[in-house]
NUTOR-904061 format. One record per atom (N, C-alpha, C, CB): residue in one letter; x, y, z. Coordinates in steps of 0.05 Angstrom, whole numbers, plus 5000, padded with zeros to 4 digits. Glycine has a CB too. Example, Ala and Ser with C-alpha at 12.3 -4.5 7.8 and 13.67 -1.06 7.14 Angstrom:
<nodes>
A526448865156A524649105156A526449345156A522649115181S525749555142S527349795143S525850015157S528249885114
</nodes>
This chain:
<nodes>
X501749765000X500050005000X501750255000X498150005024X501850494981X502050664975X501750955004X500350614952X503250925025X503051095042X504051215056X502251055050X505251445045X507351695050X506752055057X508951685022X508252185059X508352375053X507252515033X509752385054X508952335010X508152434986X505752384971X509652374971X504252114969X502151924965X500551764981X502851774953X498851764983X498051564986X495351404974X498151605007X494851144974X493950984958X490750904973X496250754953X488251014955X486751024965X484350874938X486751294977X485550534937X482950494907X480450494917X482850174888X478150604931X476250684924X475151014919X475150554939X478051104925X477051434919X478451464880X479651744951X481451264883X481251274849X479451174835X483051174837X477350994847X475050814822X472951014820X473350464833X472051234842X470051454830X471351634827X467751544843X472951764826X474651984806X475851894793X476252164814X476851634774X478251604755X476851694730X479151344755X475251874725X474951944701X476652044672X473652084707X475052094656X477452254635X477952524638X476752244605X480352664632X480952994629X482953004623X480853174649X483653254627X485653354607X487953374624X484953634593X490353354617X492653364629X493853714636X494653174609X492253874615X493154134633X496654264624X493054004671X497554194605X499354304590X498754524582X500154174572X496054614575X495354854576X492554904584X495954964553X491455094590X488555254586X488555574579X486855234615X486555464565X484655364552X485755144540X483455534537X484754824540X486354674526X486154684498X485954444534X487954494476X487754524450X485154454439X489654374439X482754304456X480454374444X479554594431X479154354457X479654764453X479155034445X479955124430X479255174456X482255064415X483355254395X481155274373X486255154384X480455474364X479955604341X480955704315X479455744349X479955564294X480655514264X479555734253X479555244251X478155864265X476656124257X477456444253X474956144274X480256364281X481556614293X484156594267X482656574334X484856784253X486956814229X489856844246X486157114207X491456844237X493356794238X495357094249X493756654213X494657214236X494557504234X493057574268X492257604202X491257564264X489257654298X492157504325X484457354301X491457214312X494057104337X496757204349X495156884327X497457234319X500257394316X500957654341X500057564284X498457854323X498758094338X498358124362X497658264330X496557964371X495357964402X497857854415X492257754409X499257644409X500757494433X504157804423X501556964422X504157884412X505758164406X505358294423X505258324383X502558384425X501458614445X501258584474X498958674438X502158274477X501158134507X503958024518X498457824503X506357974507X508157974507X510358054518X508057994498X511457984546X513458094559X515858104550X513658004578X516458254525X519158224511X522058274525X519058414488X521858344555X523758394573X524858104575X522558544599X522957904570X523157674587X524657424567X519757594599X525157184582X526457044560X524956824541X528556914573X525056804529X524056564507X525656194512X525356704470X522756074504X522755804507X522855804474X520155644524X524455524461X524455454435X522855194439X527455444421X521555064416X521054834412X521854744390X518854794416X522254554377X522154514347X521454124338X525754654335X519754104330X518953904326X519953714300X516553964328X521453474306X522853354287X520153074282X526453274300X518953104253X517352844263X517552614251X514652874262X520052544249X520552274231X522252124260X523052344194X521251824248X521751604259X522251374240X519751554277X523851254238X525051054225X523550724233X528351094234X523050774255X520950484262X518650534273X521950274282X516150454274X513750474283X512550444302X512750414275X512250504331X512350454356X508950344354X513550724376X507850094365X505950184358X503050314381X505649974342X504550284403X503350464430X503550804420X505750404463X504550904397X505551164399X503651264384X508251224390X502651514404X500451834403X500451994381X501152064426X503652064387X505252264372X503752294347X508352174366X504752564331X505252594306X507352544296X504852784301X508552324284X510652304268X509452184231X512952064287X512452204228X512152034197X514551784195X512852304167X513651484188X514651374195X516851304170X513051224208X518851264160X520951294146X523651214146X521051484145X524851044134X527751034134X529051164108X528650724137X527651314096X529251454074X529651814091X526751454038X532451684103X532751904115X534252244096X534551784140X532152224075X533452484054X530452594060X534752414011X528352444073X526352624082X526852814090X525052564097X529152884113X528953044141X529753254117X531352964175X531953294100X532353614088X529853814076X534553594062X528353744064X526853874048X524454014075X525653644022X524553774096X522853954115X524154144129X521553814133X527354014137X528654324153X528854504137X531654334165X529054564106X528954774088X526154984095X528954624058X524454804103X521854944114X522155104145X519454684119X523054894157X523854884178X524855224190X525954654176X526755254168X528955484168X527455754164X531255444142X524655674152X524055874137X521056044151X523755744106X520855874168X518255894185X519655954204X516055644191X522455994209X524256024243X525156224238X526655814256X525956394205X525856684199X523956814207X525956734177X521056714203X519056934206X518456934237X516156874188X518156784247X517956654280X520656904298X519456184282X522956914280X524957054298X524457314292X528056984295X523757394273X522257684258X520057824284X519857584222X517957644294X516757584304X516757724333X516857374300X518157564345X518557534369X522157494385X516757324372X523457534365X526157524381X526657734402X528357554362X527557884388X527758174402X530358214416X525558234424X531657994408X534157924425X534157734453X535058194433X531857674459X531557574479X532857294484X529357594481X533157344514X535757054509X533156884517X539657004536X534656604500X533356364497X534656094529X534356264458X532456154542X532755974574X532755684561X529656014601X530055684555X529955364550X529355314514X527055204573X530455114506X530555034482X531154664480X532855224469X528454634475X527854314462X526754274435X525554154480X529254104429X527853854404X526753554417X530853724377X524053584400X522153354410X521053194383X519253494429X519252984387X518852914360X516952644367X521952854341X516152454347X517352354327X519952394337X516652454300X522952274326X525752244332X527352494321X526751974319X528852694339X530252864327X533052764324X529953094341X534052514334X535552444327X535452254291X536052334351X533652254289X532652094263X534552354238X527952084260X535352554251X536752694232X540052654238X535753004233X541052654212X544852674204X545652894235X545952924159X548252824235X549953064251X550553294242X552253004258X551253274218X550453564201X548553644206X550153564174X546553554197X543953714195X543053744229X541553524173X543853604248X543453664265X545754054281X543553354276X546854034269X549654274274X548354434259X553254234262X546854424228X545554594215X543154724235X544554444189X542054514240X539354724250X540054834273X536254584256X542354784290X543754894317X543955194311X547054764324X545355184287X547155424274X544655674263X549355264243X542355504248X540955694240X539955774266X539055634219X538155604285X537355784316X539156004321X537655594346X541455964318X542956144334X544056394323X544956004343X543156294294X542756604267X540456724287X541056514222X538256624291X535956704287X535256824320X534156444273X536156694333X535156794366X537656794381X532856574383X537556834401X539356934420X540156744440X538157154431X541556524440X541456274449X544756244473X541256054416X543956224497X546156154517X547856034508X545456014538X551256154520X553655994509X555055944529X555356104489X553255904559X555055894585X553755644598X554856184606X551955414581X552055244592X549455284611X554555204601X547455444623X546155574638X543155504629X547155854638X542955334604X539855424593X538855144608X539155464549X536655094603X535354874600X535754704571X532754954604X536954624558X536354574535X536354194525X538454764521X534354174521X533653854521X533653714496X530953784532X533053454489X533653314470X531853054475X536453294469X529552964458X529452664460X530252474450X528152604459X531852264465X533352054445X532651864446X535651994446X531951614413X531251334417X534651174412X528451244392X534851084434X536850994445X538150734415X535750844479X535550604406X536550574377X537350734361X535450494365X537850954362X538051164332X540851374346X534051424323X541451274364X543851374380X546051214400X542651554396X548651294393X550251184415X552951424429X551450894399X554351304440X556651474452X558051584438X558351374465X558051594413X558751844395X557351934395X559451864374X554751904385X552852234382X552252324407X549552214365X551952254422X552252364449X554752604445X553052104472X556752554440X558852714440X557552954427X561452584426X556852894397X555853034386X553453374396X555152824374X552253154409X549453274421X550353414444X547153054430X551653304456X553953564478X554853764464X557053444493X556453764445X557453924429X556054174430X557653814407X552954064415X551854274410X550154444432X550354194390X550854384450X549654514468X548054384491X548354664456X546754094482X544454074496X545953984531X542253814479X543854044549X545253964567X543453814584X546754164578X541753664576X539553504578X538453304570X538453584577X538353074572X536352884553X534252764564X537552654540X532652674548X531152484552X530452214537X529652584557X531151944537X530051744525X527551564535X531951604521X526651454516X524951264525X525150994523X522951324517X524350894546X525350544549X522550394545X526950424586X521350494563X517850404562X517950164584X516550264526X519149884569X518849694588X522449514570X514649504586X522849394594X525549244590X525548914572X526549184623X522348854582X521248584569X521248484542X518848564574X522848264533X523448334508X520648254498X526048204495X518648124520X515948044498X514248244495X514147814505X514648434507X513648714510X514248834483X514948874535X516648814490X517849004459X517148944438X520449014451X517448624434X516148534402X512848634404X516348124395X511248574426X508548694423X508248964412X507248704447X510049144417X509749404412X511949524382X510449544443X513149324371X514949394352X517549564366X513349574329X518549574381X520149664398X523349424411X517849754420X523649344392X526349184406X528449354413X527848984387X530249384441X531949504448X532449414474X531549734445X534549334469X535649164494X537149374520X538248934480X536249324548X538249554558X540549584561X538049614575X542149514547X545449634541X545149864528X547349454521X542749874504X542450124486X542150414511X539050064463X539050324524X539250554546X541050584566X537250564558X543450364569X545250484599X547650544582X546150224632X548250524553X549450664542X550051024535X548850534527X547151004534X546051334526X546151464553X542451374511X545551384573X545651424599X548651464620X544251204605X549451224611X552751284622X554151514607X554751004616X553651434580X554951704570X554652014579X554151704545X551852054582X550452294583X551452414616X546952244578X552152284638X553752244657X556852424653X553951924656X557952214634X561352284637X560352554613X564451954624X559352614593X560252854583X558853084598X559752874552X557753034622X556653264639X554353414628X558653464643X551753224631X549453284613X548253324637X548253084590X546453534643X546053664671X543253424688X544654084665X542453324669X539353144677X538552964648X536053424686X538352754665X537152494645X534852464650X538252194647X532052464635X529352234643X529352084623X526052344645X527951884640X527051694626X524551634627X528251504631X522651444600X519651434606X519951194592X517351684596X517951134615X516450904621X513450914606X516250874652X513150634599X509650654595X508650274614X508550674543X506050364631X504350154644X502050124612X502450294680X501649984623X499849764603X499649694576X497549804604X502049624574X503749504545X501849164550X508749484549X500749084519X501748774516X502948634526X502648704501X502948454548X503748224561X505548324587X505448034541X504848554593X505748714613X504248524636X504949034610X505848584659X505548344685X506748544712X507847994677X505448524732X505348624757X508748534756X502848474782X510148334759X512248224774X513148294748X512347924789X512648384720X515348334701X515548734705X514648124657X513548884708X514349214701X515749294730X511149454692X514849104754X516849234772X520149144769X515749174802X520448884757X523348964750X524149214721X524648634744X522549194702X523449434694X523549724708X522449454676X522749664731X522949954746X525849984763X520249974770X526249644769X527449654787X530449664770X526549444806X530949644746X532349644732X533549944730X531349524714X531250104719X531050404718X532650624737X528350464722X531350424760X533150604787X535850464796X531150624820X536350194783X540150234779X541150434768X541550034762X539850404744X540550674725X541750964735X537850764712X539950974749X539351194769X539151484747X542351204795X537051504726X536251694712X535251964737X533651554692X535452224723X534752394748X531652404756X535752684744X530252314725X526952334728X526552134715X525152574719X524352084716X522351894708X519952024704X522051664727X518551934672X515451994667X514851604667X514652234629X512351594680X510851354672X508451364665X510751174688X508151394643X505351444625X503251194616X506451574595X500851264622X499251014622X498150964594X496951034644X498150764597X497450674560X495350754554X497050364549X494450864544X491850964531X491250814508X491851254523X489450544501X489150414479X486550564465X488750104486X487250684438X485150844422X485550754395X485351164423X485150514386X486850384360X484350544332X486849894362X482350724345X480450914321X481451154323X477050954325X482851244340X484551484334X487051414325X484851674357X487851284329X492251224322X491250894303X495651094372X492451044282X492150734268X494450504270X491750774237X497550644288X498750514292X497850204323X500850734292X495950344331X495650224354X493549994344X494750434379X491749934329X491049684309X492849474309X491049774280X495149504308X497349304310X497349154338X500149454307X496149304360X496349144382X494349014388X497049244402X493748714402X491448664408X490448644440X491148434396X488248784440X486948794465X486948644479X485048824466X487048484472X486448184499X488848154507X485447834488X491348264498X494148214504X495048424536X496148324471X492248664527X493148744554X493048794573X493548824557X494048854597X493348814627X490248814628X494549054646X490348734655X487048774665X487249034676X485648544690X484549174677X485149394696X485949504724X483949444695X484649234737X485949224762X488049154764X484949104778X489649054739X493248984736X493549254732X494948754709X493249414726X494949714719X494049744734X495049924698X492849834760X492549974782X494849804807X489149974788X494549604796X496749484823X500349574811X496449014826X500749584785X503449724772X503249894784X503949804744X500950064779X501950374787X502750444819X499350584779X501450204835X502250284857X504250214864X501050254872X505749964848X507649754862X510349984860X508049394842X509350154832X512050334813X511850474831X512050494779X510250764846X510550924855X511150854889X508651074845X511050674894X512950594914X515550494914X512150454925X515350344900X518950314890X519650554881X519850094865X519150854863X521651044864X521451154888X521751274842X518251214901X519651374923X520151184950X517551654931X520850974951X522450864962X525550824957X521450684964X525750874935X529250894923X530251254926X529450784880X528151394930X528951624938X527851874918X531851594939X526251844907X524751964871X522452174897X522051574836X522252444888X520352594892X517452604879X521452784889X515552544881X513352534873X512652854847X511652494903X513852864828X512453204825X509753184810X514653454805X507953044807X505753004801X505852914775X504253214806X502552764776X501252664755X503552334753X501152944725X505452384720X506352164713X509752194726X505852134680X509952394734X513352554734X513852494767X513452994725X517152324768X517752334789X521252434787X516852074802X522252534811X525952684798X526952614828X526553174786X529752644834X530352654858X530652944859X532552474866X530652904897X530553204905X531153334899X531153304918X534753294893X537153484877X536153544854X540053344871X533353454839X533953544818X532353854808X533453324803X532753974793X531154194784X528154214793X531054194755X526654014779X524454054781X522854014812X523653904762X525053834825X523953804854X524754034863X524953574871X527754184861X527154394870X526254624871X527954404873X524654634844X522354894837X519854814847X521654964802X519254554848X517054514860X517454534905X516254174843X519054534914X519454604948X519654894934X522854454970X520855014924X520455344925X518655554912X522555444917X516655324896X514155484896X514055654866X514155704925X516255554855X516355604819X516655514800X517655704809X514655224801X514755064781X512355064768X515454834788X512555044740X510955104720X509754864698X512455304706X508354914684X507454664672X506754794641X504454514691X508054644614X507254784595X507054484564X509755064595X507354544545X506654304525X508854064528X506654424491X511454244535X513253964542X512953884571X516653994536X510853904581X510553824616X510953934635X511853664626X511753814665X513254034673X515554204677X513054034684X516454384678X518654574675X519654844708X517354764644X521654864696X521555184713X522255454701X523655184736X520755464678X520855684658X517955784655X521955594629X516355924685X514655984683X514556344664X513855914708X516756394669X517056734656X516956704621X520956894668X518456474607X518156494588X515856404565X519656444586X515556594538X513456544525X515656324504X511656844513X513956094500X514255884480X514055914455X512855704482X515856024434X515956024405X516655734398X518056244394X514855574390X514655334382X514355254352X512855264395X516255104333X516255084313X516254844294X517655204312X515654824272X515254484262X512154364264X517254274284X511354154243X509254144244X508054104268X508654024229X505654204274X503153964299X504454244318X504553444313X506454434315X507254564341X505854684354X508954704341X506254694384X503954934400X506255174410X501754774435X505955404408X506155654414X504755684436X505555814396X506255944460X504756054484X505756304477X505455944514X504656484471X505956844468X504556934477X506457014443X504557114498X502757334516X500957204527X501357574501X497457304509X494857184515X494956914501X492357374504X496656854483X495056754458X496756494464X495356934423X495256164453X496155904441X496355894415X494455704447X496755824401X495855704376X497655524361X495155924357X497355274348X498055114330X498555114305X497054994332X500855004292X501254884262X499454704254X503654754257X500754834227X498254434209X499054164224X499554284161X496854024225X498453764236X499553594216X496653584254X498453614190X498553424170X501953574152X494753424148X503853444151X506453474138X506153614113X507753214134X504753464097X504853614072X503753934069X503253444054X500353974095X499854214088X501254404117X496354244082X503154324121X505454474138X507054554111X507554264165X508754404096X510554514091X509754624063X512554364095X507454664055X506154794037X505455084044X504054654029X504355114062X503455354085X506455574089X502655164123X507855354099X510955454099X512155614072X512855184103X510855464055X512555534028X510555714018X513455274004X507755734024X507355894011X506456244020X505855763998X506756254051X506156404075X509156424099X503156224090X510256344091X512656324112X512056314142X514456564109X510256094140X508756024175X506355864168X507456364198X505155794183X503555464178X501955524206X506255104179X500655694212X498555734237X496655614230X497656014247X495355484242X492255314236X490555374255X492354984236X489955374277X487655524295X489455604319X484855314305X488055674343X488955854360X487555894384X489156074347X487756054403X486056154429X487256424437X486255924458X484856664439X486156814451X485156904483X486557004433X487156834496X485456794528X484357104536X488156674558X482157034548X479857194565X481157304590X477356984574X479457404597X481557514633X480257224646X479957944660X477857154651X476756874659X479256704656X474256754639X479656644629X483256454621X484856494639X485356544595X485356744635X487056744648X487756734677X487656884641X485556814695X484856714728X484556454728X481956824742X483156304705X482756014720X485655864716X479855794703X487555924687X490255784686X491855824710X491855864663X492156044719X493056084746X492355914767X492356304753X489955904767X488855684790X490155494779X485655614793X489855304760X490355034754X492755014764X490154944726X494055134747X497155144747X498155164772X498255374732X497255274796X497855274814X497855054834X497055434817X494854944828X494754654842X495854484822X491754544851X496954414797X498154214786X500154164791X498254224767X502154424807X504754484805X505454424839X505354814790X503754544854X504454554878X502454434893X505054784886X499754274888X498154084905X497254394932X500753734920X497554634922X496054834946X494755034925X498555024971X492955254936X492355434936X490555554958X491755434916X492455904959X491756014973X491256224960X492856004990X487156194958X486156524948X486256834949X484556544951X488356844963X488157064973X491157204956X487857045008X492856954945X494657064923X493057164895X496756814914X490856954892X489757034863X488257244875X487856804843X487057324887X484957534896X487057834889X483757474936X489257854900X491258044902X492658044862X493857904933X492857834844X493957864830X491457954809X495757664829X489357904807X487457914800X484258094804X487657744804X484958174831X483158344840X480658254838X483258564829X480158024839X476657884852X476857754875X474857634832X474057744883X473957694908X472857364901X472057924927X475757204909X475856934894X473056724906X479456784901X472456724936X470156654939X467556654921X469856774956X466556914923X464656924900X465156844865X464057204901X466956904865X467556804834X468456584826X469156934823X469256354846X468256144845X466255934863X469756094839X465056124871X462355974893X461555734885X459456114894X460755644857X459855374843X462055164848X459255414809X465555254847X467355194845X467855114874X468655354831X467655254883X468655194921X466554954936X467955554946X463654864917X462554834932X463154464926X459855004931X462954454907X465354194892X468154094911X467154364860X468454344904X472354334931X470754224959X474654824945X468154324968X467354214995X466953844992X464154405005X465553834975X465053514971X468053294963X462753504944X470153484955X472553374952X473853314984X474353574933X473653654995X474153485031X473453365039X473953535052X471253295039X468853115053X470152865045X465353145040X471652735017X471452535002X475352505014X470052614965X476352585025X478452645038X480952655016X478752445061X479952804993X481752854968X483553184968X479352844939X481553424987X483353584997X482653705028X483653794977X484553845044X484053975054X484154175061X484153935058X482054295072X480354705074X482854735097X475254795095X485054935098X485555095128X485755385122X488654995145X482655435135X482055665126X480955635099X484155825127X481655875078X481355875051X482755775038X481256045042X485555625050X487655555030X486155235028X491355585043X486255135002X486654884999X489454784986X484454804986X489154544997X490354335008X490554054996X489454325030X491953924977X491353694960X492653464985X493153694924X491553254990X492153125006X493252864999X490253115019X495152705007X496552494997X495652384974X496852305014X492752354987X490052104974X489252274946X486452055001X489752544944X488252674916X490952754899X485952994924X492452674914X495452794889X494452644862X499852624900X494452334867X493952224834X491952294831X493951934825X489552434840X487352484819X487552894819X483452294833X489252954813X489253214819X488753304794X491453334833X488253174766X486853274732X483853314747X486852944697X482853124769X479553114767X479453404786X477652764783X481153534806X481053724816X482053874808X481353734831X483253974791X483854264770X481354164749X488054284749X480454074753X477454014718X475054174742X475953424704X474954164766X472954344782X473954644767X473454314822X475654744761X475554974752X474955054722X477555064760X475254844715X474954814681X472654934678X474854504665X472555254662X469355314656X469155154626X468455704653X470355044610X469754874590X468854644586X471054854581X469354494618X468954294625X466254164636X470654294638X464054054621X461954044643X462653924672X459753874633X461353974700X462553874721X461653594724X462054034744X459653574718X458953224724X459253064706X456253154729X460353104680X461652924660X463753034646X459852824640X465752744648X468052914642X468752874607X470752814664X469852994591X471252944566X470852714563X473853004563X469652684541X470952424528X472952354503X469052294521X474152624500X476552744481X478852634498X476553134477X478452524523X481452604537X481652294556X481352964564X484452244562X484852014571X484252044585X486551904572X484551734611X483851694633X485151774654X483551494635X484951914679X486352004699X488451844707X484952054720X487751654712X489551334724X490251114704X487651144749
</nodes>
């Protein structure tokens, strides 16, 4: 049983709040975005809303993959004719002119991630190329100081490109292992033995790469209570600085890659609820900080320590401690945060890099936040990040009198105490061991998009 400080394990409060919602990378979530709002309107508003004093987040989305995972969400394109990757960074280059036109301003660049589909799926050249154009284009740290990350499939990389990938700056990675089982792996098209990941890992170590995660996924094909806790227990030899463990979401009518797997192959449900507990006791019994939802780090690390000091933030790549900066995000499927405003690229490759070629930018819909938006992201964000709120910060940053303006909202929060998911001292609430894992179903009490008594059915499952 699941019972700490940090957690604790309560299956009959997860079987009536395990509903679906949204994970809260942003709000208004990407539902909302609007195909209606031009490109132009987006632009200028997140211009006008814009703390250009402040520093900039990069994103840039690489979406080719060489093998076909078949648990994988993502947007990629799957490919071994790797002469794909040029013709899109040619785009690439050309949408990161107008983007730096945009919004540079000189501003130095804190955090900067390539994500994907595989950004390693590109040459070393071309990986030094698009280094080189960023660094035409924005204003990018040369003291070692940024955040700057990388995801690696431990097949498509070894201790040379590591070298490489130091080189260029990054001082961060992240790969994904999922599960260690090799019958796992064939279920999922995924063979990789762990030499590949304590390769990428040891390395990333000796060339002084500031933080490793690794991610995990529960309810793979032939996944087993006794076989994922040794891949856990494997993980924390490793001794990666974080860990994501992300729950399988089987949707084989949305992802046509996931057709490939068969249902009956996987866990029961009450088997993924006993993983999840067996895992989150084994890291934070090996010493892993709980920082919510799927994410666990040791103390020492960043994110545990933005989260004890009360400045940790949550944005499309998860969580972070770059709450000051606005996200210029680039490459197809990308999400942008500038000022008020979200908004997204084409998702579909071809009418990205058509958009690109023929508009020098590829915006496809958008949100531009309300003052409402903007009070309730605050809220969320606050309990996603830190499991507290105390109204009387938003009341002061905001100037309402937070009681009344969310009366419908508080009265929900009462039936959550009652249900011993938080607790009232005073006005501050309080997420309690037992409501940390369901803390999507308590930031969705504030969701005005959200009906309260049914949740999304756009959005995965809490647990």
């Amino acid at each position: 049983m699941v019972k700490n400080s940090q957690i604790q394990w309560n299956l009959e409060l997860i079987k009536r709040y395990d509903l679906s919602g949204p994970r809260y990378t942003s709000y208004p979530t990407a539902i909302q975005f609007d195909p209606e709002l031009s490109a132009e309107q987006l632009v200028q508003t997140g211009q006008s809303t814009a703390d250009t004093s402040a520093p900039l987040s990069l994103y840039f989305h690489i979406p080719f993959c060489t093998h076909v995972c078949y648990y994988c969400a993502c947007n990629k394109m799957i490919t071994r004719n790797k002469k794909r990757a040029a013709p899109y960074l040619d785009e690439l280059y050309k949408e990161m002119t107008t983007l730096s036109n945009w919004y540079s301003n000189d501003r130095i660049v804190n955090q900067l991630h390539w994500g994907g589909g595989t950004p390693t799926f590109i040459s070393d050249d071309e990986m030094r190329e698009l280094m080189d154009k960023t660094r035409q284009h924005f204003h990018l740290r040369d003291d070692d100081q940024g955040d700057y990350s990388i995801e690696i499939d431990p097949r498509e990389a070894d201790a040379q490109r590591m070298e490489v990938i130091r080189e260029l700056g990054f001082n961060r990675v992240s790969l994904g292992v999922q599960d260690i089982d090799p019958k796992v792996q064939e279920a999922v098209n995924r063979i990789q033995p762990t030499s590949m990941s304590e390769e990428i890992i040891t390395s990333a170590r000796e060339l002084g790469f500031k933080s490793v995660n690794v991610d995990l996924i529960y309810g793979l094909p032939h996944q087993t209570i006794d076989g994922f806790a040794k891949t856990v227990d494997t993980m924390i030899e490793l001794s990666p600085d974080r860990l994501s463990v992300f729950n399988y979401a089987h949707m084989p009518d949305r992802f046509r890659s996931q057709m490939h797997i068969n249902g009956d192959d996987l866990p029961a449900p009450s088997d993924k609820l006993v993983i999840l507990e067996n895992t989150i006791n084994q890291l934070i019994d090996a010493g892993y900080q709980y920082i919510g939802m799927d994410h666990f780090a040791k103390p020492d690390d960043e994110l545990a320590i933005a989260q004890r000091e009360g400045h940790l933030h949550r944005n499309f790549q998860g969580y972070t401690t770059h709450s000051d900066c606005d996200l210029v995000a680039m490459g197809v499927s990308a999400i942008s945060q500038i000022g008020d405003v979200y908004y997204q690229n084409e998702h579909d490759l071809k009418l990205y890099q058509k958009a690109v070629a023929d508009k020098a930018q590829a915006i496809k819909r958008g949100v531009i936040l309300t003052r409402d938006d903007s009070i309730r992201r605050r809220v969320i964000t606050q309990l996603i990040c830190h499991f507290e709120l105390d109204p009387a910060v938003i009341e002061r940053e905001f100037g309402i009198d937070f009681d009344s303006y969310f009366s419908d909202e508080l009265a929900l929060i009462q039936q959550f105490a009652g249900d011993g998911l938080v607790e009232l001292d005073g006005r501050r609430i309080e997420v309690t061991p037992a409501g940390r894992l369901l803390i999507r179903r308590i930031c969705m009490t504030f969701d005005a998009y959200m009906p309260k008594l049914q949740a999304g059915r756009t959005f995965s499952r809490i647990i």
